[in-house]
N, CA, C and O of each residue as an XYZ file, in Angstrom:
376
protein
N       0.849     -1.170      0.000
C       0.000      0.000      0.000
C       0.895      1.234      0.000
O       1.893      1.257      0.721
N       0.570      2.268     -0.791
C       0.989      3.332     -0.716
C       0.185      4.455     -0.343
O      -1.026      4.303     -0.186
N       0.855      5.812     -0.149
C      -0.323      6.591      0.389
C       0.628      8.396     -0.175
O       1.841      8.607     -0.162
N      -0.428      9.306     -0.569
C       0.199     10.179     -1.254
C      -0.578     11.410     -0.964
O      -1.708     11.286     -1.435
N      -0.409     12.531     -0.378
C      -1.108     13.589      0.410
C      -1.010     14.455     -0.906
O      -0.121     14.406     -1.756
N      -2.025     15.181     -0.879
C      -1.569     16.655     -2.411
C      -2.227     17.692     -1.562
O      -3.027     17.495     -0.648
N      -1.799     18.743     -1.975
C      -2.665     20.017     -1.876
C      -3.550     20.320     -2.979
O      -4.251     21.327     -2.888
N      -3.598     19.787     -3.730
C      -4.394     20.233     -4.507
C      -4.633     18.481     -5.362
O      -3.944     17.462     -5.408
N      -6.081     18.916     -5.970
C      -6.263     17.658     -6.761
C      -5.132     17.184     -8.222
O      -4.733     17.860     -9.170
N      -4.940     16.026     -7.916
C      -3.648     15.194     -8.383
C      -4.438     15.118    -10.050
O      -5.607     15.226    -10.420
N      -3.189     14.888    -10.734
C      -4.116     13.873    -12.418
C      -4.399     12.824    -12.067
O      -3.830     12.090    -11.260
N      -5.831     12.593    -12.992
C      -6.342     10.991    -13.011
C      -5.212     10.202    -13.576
O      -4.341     10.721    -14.275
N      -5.237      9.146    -13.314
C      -4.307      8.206    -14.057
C      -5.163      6.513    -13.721
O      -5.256      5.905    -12.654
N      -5.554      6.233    -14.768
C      -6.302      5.096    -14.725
C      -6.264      3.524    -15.483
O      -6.915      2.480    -15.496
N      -4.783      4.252    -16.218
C      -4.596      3.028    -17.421
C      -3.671      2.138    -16.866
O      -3.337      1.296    -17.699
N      -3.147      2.005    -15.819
C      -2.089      0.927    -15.145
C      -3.142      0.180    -13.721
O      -2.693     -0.665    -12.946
N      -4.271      0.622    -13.674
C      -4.862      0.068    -12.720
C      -6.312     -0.391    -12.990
O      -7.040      0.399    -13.591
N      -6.912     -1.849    -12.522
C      -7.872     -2.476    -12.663
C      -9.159     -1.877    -11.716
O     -10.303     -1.949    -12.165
N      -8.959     -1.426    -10.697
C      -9.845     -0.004    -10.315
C      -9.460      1.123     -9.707
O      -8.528      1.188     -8.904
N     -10.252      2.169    -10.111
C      -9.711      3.601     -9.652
C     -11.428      3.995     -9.216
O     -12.499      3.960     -9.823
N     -10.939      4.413     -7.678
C     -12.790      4.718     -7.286
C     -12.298      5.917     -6.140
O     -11.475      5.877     -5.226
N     -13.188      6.972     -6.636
C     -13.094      8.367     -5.667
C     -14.117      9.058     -4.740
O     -14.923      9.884     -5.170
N     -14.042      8.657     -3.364
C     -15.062      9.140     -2.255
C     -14.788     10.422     -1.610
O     -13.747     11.032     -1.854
N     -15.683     10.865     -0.786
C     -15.624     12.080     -0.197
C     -15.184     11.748      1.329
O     -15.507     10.740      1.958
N     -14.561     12.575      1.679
C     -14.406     12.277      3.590
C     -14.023     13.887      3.603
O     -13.543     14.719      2.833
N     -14.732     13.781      5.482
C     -14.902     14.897      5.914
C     -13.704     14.606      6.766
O     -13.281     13.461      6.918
N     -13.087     15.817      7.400
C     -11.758     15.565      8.272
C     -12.075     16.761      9.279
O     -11.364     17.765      9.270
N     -13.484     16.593     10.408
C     -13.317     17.568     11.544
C     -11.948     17.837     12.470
O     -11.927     18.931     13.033
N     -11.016     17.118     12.645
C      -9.814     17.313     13.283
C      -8.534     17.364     12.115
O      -7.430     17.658     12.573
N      -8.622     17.109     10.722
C      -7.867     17.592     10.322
C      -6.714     16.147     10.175
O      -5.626     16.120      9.601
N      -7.327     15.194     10.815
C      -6.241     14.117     10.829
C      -6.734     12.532     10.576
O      -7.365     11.928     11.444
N      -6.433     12.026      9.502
C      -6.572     10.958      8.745
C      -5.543     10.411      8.492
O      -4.748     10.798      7.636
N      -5.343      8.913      9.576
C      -4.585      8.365      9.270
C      -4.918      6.889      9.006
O      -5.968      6.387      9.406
N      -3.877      6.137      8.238
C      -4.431      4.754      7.813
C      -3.188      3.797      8.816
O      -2.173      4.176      9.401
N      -3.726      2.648      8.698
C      -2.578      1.345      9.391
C      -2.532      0.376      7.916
O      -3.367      0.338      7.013
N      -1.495     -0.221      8.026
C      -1.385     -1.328      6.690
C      -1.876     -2.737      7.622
O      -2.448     -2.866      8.704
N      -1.406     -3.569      6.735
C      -1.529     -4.579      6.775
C      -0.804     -5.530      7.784
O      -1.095     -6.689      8.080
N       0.400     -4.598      8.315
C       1.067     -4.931      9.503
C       1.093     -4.450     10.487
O       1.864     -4.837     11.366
N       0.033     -3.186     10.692
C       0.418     -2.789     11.846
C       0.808     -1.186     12.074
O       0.519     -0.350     12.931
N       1.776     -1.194     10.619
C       2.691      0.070     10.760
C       1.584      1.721     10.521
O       1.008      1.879      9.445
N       1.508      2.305     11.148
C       0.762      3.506     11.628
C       1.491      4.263     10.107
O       2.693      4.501      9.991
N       0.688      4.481      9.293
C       1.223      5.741      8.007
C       1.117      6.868      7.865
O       0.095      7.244      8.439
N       1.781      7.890      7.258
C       2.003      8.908      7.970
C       0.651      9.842      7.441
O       0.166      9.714      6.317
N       0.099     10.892      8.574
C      -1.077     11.876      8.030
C      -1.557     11.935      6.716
O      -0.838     11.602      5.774
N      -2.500     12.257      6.593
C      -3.285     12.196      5.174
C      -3.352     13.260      4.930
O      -2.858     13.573      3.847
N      -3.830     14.106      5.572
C      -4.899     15.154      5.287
C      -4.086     16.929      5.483
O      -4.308     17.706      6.411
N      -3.244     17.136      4.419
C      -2.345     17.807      4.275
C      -2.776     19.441      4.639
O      -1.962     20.264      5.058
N      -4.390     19.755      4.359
C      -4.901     20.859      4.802
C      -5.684     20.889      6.085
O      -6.748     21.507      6.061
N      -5.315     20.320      7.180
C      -5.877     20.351      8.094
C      -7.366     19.844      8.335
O      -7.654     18.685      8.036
N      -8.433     20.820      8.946
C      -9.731     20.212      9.180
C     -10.348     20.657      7.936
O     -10.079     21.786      7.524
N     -11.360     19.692      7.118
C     -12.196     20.239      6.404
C     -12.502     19.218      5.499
O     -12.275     18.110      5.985
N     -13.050     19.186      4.056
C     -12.997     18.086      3.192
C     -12.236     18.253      2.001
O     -11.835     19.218      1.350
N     -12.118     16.296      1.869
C     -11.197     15.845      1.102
C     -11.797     15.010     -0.007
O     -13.002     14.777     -0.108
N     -10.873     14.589     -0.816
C     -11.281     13.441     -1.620
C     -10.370     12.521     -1.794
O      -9.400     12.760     -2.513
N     -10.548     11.139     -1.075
C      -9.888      9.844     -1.162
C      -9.984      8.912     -2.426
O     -10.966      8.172     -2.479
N      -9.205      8.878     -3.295
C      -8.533      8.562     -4.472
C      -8.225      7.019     -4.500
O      -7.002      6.993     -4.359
N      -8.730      5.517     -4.620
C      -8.118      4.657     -4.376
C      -7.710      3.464     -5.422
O      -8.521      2.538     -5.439
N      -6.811      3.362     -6.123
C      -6.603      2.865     -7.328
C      -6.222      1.472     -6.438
O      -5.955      1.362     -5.241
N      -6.294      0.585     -7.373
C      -6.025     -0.850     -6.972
C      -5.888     -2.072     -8.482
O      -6.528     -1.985     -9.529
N      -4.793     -3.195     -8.092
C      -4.687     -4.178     -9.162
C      -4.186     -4.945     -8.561
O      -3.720     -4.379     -7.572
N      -3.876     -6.455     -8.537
C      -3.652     -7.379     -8.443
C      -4.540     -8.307     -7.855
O      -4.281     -9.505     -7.737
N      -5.731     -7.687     -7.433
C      -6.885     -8.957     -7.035
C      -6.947     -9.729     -7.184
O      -7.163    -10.462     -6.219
N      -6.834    -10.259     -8.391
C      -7.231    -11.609     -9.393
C      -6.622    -12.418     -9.040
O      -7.068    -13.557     -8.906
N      -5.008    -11.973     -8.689
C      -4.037    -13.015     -8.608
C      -4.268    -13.874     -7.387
O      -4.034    -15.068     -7.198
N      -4.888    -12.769     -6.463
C      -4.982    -13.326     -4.638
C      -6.142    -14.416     -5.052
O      -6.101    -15.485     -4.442
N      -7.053    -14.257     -5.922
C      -8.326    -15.330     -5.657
C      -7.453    -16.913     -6.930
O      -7.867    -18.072     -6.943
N      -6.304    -16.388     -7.761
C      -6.129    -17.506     -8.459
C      -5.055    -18.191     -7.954
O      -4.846    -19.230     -8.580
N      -4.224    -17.966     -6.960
C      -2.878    -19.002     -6.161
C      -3.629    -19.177     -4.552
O      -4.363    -18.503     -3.829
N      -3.103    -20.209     -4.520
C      -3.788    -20.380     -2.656
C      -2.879    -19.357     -2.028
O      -3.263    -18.431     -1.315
N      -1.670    -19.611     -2.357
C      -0.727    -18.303     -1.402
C      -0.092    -17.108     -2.126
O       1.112    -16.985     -2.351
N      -1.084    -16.226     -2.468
C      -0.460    -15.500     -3.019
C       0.802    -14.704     -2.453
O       0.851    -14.478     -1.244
N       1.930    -14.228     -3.388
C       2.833    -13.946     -2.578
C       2.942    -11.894     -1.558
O       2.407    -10.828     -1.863
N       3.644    -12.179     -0.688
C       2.974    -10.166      0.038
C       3.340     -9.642     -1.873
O       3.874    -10.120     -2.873
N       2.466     -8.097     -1.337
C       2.897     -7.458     -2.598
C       1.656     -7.800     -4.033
O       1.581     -6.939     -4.910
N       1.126     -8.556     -4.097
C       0.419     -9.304     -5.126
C      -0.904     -7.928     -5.109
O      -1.305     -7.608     -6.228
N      -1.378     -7.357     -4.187
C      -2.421     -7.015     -4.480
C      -1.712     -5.413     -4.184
O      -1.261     -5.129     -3.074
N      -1.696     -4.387     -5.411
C      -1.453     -3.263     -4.843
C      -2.557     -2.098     -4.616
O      -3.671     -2.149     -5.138
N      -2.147     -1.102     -3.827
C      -3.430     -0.253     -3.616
C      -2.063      1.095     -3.552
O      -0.886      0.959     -3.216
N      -2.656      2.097     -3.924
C      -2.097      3.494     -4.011
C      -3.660      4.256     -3.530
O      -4.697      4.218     -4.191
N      -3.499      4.792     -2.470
C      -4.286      6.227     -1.660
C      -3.824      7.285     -1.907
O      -2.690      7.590     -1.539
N      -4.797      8.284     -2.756
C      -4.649     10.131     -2.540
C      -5.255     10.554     -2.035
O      -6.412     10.136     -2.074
N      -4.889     11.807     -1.108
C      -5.709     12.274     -0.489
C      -5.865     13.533     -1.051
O      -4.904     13.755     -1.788
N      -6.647     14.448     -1.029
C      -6.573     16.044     -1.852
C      -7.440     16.856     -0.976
O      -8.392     16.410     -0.336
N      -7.156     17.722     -0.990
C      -8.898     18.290     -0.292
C      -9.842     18.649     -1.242
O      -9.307     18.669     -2.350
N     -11.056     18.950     -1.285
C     -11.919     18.649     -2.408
C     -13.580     18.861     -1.941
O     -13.969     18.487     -0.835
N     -14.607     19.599     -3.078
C     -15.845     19.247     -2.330
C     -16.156     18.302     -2.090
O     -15.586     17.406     -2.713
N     -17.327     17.840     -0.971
C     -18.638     16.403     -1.061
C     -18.788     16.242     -2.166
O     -18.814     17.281     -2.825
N     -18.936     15.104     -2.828
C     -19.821     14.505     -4.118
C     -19.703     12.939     -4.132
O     -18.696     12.253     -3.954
N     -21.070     12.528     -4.404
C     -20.993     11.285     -4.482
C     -19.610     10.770     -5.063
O     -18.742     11.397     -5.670
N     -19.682      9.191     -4.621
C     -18.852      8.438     -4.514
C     -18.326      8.386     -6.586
O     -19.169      8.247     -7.472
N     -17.030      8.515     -6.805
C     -17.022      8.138     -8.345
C     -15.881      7.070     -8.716
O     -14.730      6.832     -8.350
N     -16.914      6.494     -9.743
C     -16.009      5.014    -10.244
C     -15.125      5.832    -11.399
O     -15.810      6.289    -12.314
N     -13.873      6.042    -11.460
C     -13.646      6.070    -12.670
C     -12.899      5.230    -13.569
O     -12.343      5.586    -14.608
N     -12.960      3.653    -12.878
C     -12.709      2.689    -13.732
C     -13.024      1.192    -12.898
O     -12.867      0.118    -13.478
């Protein structure tokens, strides 16, 4: 997993990934943080303090996790943006 703070809204980029889906979150304290898959605490999200954002979440390697019994770490990737941004429904853009 990766994770990528902007001040401002990032370019789409949608052609290296099997989904790209963009939600709204509100940030009353200004602080959004995620944990991985181990544990490890990642660093702040939410680069403008309190207010709203838009969470960016591209993802690929799914397929592979449902076609090997063990898939190996790493197999499924996910990249998070965070931007600040109005409310608006949730958008698929792939």
């Amino acid at each position: 997993m990766t994770t990528e703070s902007y001040t401002r809204r990032p370019p789409l980029e949608t052609r290296e990934w099997e989904k790209v889906v963009e939600v709204a979150y509100e940030g009353p304290t200004g602080s959004l943080t995620l944990i991985d898959g181990k544990g490890i605490t990642l660093p702040k999200l939410t680069t403008s303090g309190p207010g709203a954002y838009r969470v960016r979440v591209h993802l690929r390697g799914r397929d592979l996790v449902y076609q090997a019994p063990y898939p190996p770490d790493g197999a499924v990737e996910l990249l998070i943006m965070v931007f600040p941004g109005e409310w608006r429904e949730p958008t698929v853009h792939r």
